[in-house]
C-alpha positions in Angstrom: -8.5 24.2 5.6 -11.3 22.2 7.5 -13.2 19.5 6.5 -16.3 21.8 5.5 -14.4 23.5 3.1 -17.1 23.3 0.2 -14.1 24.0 -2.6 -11.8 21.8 -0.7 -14.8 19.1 -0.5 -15.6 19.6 -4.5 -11.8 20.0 -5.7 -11.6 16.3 -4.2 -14.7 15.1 -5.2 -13.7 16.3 -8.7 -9.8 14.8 -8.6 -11.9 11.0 -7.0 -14.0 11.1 -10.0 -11.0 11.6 -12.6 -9.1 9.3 -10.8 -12.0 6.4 -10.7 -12.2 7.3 -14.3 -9.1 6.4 -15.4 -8.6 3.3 -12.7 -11.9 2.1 -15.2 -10.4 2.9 -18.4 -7.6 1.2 -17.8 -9.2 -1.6 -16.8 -11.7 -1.7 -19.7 -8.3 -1.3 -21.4 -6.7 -4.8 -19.7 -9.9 -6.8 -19.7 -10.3 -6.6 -16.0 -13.5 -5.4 -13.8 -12.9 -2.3 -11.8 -14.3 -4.4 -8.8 -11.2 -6.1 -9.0 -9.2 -2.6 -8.4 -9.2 -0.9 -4.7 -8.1 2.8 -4.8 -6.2 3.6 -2.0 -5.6 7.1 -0.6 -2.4 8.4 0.6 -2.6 11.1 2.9 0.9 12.0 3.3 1.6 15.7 4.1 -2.4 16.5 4.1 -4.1 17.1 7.3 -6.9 14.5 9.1 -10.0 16.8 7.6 -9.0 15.6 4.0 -9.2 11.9 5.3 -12.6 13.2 6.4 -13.6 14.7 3.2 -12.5 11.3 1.7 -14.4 9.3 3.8 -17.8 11.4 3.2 -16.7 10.4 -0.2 -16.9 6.9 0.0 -13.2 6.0 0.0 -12.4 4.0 3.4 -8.7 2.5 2.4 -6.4 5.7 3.6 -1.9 5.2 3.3 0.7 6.7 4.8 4.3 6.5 4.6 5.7 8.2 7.6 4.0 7.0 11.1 5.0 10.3 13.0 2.3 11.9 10.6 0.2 8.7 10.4 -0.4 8.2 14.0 -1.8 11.5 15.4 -4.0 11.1 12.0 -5.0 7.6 12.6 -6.0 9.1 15.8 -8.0 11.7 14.9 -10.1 10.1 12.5 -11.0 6.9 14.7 -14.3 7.3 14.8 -14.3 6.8 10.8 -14.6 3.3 9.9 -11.5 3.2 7.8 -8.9 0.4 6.9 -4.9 1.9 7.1 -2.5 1.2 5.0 1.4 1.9 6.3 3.2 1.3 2.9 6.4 3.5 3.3 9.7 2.4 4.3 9.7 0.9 8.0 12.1 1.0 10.8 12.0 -1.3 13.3 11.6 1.0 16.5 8.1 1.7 14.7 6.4 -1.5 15.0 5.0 -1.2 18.3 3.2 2.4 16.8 2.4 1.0 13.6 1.2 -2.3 14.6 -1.6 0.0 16.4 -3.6 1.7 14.3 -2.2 -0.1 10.8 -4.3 -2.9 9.4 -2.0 -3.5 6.0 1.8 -3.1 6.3 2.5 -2.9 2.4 6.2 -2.2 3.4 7.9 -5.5 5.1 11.2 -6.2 3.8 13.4 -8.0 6.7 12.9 -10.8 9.0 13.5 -8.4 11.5 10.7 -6.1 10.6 8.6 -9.0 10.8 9.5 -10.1 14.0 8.9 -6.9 15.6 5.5 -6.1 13.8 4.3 -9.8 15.0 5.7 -9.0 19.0 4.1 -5.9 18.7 0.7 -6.6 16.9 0.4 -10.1 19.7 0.9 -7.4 22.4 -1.8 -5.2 21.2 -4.1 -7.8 20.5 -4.5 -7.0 17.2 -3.9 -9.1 13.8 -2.1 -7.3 10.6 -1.9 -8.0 7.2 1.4 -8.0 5.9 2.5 -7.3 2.2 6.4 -8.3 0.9 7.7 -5.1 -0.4 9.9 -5.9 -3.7 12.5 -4.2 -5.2 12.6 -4.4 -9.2 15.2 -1.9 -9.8 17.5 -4.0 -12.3 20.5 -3.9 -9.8 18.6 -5.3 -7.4 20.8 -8.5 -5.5 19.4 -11.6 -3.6 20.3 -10.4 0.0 20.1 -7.0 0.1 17.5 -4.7 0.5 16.9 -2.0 -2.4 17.7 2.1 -1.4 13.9 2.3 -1.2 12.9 -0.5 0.3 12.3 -4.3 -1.1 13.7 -7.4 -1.1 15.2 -8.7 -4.3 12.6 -11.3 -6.1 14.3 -14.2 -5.1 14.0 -13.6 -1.5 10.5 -12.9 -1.9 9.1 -16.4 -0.6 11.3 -16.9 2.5 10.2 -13.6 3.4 6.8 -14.5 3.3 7.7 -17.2 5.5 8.9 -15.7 7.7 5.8 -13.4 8.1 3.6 -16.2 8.3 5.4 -17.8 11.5 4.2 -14.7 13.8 0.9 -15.7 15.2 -0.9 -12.1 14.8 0.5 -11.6 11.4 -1.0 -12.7 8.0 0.6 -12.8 4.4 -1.2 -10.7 2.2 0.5 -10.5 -0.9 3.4 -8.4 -2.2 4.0 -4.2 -2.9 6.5 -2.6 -5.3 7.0 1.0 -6.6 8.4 1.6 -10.0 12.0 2.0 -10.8 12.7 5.4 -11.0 13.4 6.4 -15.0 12.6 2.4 -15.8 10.0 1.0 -18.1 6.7 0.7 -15.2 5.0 -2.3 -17.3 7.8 -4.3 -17.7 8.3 -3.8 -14.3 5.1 -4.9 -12.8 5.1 -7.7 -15.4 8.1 -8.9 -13.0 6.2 -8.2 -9.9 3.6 -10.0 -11.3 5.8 -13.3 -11.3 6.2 -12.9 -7.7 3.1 -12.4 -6.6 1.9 -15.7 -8.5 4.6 -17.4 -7.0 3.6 -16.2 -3.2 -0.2 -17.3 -4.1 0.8 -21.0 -4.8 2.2 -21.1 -1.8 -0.4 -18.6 0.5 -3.6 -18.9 -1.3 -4.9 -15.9 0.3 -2.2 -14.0 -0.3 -3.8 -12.1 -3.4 -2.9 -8.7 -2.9 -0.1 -6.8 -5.8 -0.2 -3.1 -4.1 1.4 -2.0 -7.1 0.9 1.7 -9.3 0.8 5.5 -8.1 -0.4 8.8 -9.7 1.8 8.5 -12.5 2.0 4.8 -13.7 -1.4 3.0 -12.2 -2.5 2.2 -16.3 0.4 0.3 -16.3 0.2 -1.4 -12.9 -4.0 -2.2 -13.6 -2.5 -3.7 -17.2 0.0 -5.9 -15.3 -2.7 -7.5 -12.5 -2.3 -4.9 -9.6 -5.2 -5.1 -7.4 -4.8 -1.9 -5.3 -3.2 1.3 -6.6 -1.6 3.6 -3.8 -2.9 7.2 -5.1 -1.9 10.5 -3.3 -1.5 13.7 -5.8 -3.9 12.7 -8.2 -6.3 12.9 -5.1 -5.4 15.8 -3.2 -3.0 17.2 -5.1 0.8 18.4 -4.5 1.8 19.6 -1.0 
């Protein structure tokens, strides 16, 4: 499929529009302006010339969650003026790739993570964003990182911490998926919490990445201010 694809180009023109549409209804819904709500496109298992249709389309924020896939596609789309978002689960031995093409880390849940994105970001002269991933599964424990990623709530602030002592890193603000088979607003509502408590302390640090295909009414009704949206874009793969 290449990127002149006219039903490829109108299918996601189409899936954009019904996607902005409900990002605005759901604000009308919470009181909020849509300008408070960025839309950001994950890319995962779709090749570069979708980024490309997106980009002709006006969106510039593009995820991924896998940076063997998000490298080469960082890559080929450079000369696009887009901002990328890494907001899947992150090992360690992937900071020094990441911290090269990514701009927003949504996913940073261990000192050590840190640590290595800051090394790596100060050696390629380049500054990151960095977002506290929280767990809000019910189970979650102070200590321990959640089977998907995230630091329990309590640890959220030293984590933020510890981000903010690396020179090329910034804190942004904090990123959470929805318990699987849980309530989604009730769980934001928690996230929420967080995030307010990491802004007292980090001003700037305004971001809740918070909401996907399925459950962005409820993450726009509890504060999110961007929504990570893949399948409603471009569809299962």
């Amino acid at each position: 499929m290449t990127q002149t694809d006219p039903e490829r180009v109108e299918q996601v023109r189409a899936n954009l529009l019904a996607a902005r549409s409900r990002i605005e209804a759901a604000c009308t819904a919470a009181g909020r302006s849509p300008d408070e709500v960025s839309l950001i496109a994950v890319t995962k298992t779709h090749p570069a010339s979708d980024v490309r249709i997106l980009a002709s389309l006006g969106v510039a924020d593009v995820g991924e969650n896998r940076d063997q896939e998000a490298a080469p596609k960082a890559e080929a789309t450079a000369d696009l003026d887009l901002t990328w978002h890494f907001v899947g689960q992150l090992q360690s031995n992937k900071a020094r790739s990441v911290a090269g093409y990514a701009d927003y880390v949504h996913s940073v849940d261990r000192a050590k993570l840190a640590r290595a994105l800051g090394k790596s970001a100060a050696e390629a002269g380049r500054e990151l964003t960095c977002l506290v991933q929280v767990n809000l599964d019910e189970d979650s424990r102070a200590g321990v990182i959640g089977p998907r990623g995230g630091v329990d709530p309590s640890d959220t602030l030293e984590l933020a911490d510890r981000v903010e002592e690396q020179d090329a890193l910034s804190i942004g603000g904090v990123m959470a998926v929805a318990p699987l088979g849980g309530d989604p607003s009730a769980a934001f509502a928690r996230l929420y919490e967080v995030a307010c408590r990491v802004r007292d302390r980090y001003p700037r640090a305004t971001v809740i990445s918070a909401g996907m295909s399925g459950d962005l009414e409820s993450a726009v009704e509890r504060g999110a201010t961007h929504l990570r949206i893949g399948t409603a874009l471009l569809g299962a793969r």
